[in-house]
N, C-alpha and C positions, 0 to 999 in steps of 0.2 A: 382566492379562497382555497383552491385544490391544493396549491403548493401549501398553506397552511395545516391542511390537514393529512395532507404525506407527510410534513413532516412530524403533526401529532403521531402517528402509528408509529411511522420509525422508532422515535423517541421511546416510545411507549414499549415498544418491543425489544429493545437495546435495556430497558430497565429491568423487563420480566426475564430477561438473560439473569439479571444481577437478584432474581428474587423482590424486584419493588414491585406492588401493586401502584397502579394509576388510576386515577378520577378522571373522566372529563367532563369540562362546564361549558355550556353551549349556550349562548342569547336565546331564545327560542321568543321574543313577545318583547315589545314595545310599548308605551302608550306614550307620547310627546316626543324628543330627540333628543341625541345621544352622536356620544362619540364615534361609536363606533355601533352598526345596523345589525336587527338577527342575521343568525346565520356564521358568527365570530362567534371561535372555540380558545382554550385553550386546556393544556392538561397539567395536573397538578400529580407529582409525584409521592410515594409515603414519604420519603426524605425530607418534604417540603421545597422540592424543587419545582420549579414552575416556567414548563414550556408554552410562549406563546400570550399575548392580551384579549382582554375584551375591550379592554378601556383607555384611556389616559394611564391609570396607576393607579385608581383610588381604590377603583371594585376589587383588584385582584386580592386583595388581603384580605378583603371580608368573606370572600371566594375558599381562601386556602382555611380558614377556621370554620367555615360551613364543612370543607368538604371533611374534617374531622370524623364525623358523625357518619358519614356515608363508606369512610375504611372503616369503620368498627362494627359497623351492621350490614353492610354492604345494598343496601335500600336506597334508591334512589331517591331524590328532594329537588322539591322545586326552592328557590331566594327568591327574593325581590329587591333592588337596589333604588333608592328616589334619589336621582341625582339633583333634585330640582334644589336640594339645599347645601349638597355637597360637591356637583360638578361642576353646576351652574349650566348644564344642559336641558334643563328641564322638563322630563324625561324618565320613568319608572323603565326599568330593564327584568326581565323575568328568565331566570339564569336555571338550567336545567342543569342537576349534577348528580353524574352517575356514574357506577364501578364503570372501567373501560378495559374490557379482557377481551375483544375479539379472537375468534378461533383461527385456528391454521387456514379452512377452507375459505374462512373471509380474506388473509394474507395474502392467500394464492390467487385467490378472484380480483384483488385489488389490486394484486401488482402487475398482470394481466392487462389487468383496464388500462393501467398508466400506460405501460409497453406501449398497448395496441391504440393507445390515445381514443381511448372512448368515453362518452359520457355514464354520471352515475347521479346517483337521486339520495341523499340523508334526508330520513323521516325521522322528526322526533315529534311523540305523543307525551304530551303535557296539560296539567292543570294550573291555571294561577293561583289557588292555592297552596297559599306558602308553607304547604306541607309535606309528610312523604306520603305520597297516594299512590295505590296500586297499581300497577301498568305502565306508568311513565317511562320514558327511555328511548332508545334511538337506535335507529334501523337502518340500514345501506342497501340500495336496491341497485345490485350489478346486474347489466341484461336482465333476465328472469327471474335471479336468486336474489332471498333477502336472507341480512344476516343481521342478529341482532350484537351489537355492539358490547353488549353485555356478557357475550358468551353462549346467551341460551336462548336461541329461535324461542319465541311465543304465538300460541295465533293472534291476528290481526284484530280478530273479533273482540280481544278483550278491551280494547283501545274506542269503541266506536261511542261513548261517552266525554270520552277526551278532546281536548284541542289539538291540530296539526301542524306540526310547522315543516314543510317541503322546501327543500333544495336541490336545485337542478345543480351537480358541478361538471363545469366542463373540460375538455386535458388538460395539463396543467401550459397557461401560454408558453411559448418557445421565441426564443428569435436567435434565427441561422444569421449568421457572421462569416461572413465570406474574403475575407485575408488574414494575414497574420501580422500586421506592422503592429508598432508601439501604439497607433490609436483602439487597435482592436484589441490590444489587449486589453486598456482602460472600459470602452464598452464592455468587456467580456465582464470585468470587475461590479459595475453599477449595476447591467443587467441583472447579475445574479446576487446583488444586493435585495432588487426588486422583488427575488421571489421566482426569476423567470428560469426555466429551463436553458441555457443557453449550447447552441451547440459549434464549434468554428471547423471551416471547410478551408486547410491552405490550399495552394497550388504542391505537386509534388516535389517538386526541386528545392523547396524551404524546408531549410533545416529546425525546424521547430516541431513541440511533441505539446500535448494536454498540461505537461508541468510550466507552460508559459503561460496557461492562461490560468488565472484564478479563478476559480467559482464554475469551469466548464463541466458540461457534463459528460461530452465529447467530442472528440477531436479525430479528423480526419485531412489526410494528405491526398487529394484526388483532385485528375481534372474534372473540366466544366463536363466533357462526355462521359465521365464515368461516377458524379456526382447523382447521389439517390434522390429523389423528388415525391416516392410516394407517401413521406409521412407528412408533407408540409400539406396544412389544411389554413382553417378559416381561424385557429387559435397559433398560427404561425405568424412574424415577423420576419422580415430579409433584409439586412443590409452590407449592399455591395461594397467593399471598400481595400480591396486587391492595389489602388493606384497605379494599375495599369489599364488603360482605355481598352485593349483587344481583350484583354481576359474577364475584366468585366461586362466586356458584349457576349464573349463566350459563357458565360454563365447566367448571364438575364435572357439568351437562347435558348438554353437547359432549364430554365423556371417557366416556357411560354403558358406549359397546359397544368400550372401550380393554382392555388387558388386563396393565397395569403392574405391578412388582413392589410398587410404594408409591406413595402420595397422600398429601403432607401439607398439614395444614391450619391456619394461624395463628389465634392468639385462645386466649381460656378454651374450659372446657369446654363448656357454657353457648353458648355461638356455636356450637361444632360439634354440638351436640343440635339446634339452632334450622335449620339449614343443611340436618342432613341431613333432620329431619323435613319440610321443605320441597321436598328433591331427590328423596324419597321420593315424596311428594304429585305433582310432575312426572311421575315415573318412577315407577310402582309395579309394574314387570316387572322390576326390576332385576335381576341376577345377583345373588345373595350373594358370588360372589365377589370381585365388584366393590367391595362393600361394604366384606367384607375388608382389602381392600390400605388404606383409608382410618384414618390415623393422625393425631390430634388432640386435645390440641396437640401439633406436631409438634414433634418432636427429644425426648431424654433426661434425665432428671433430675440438670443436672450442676454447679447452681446459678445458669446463663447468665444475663445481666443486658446487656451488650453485645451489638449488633448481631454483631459477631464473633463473641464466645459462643454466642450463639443460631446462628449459621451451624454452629461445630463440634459444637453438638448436634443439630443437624436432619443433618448429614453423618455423625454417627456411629449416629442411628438406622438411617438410610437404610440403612448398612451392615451393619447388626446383621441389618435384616429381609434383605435381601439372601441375606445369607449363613447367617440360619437361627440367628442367636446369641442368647442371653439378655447381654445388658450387665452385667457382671459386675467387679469389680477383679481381677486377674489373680492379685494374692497370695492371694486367695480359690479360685481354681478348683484342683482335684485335677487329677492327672495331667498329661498332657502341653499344651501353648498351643495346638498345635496337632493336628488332627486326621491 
């Protein structure tokens, strides 16, 4: 969700360069299911360009001719979408859309956050009536400051009628890439299909620069002792894949006191017995939990054979531990897809 909404503002900001005002329409309210859960934005431009879904494809059209009304008067409006006849989701969606002019002071606070990879909070105060009613709109709570999305701080108090819809969003995920062969490039590629921040760590002596990786956000040539560790958190991913066995011990050394969600590691299994009982030997204060997050061979059982392949199974693990899921085929699992 945060990568979707960095890159709403970017967008949004690169247009009010060009003189476009933007909309944006936010899920804010459910009643049945739906494609896609509150809390999915996207932004509608005056050109009629349109950054970003709520849905499949249906709603966004009905989206970009609502939001009409809202550049002409600049008043925000609540829609209501019933997919129950149209998506076949079954499922009413209540779609919050509003001018979206964030001020400089929100820019600055927001690019900030990213930087320093902190968490932040989108309030939007909403009525289901599918009208324009006063007070609606959405609010970003950085650290202590809130900024209304609109452009114009309002107090709180005028909202205490309204319905809430809170979201917690947290850094945007990352995953550190630790060689530079032909396979990491391909990860570098799907990862940042995903949405992910990715960042790649060669060894010094490789001749390689950011323009070999597609989609990175940065690139660094450093050893494992001169490698930074204090931005990798709990919204971080690792995977070692240097294909050298000393340099990827050297650098799962330099990760001991990280606290990432995942670490993977290429090869048989056999290399990563060899590896860790070696990292152990190093470190024998380890965390367990450290330990933990260490998956090897990395990625899923999904017959991968291609450097590709192997990319979209090392990105589908990643996600799986992420989010807490057993990898499953979906005609397989009971009940509902989602939680």
């Amino acid at each position: 969700m945060t990568h979707e909404f960095k890159d709403i503002v970017n967008q949004a900001g690169i247009a009010a360069k060009k003189d476009i005002r933007s909309v944006l329409a936010s899920v804010v309210a459910l009643d049945g299911s739906s494609y896609r859960k509150p809390g999915v934005r996207m932004l509608i431009l005056e050109d009629g360009k349109m950054i970003g879904a709520v849905s499949g494809g249906c709603v966004e059209k009905e989206i970009l001719l609502q939001s009409e009304s809202v550049f002409k008067t600049g008043t925000s409006k609540i829609m209501t979408y019933d997919g129950r006849y149209r998506l076949g989701c079954e499922g009413v969606l209540y779609i919050l859309i509003e001018i979206f002019e964030p001020n400089s002071a929100f820019k600055e606070a927001f690019s900030n956050a990213l930087k320093e990879r902190n968490s932040f909070e989108i309030r939007s105060y909403f009525s289901k009536k599918e009208s324009q009613t006063s007070g609606i709109g959405s609010w970003v709570k950085i650290k202590d400051s809130l900024f209304s999305l609109q452009g114009n701080l309002q107090n709180q108090k005028e909202h205490n009628e309204l319905s809430l819809f809170k979201q917690k969003m947290p850094p945007c995920f990352k995953l550190v890439i630790i060689g530079a062969e032909h396979d990491a490039v391909q990860l570098c590629k799907y990862a940042a299909l995903t949405g992910w921040e990715v960042a790649v760590i060669s060894r010094p002596s490789e001749s390689k620069s950011i323009a070999n990786f597609p989609g990175a956000a940065s690139f660094q040539a450093v050893s494992a002792e001169q490698m930074e560790t204090m931005s990798i958190d709990d919204q971080t991913a690792i995977v070692l894949m240097t294909h050298n066995f000393a340099n990827d011990l050297r650098y799962l050394v330099q990760l001991k006191d990280t606290n990432p969600v995942y670490i993977g590691l290429l090869g048989p299994s056999k290399r990563r017995d060899d590896l860790l009982s070696q990292f152990i030997e190093y470190c024998p204060d380890v965390a367990h939990t450290f330990l933990d997050v260490i998956h090897g061979p990395a990625g899923i059982n999904i017959g991968s054979e291609t450097p590709q392949e192997i990319a979209v199974s090392i990105v589908s693990e990643i996600l799986s531990v992420a989010r807490k899921q057993e990898p499953i085929s979906l005609s397989k699992k009971t009940g509902k897809i989602h939680s």
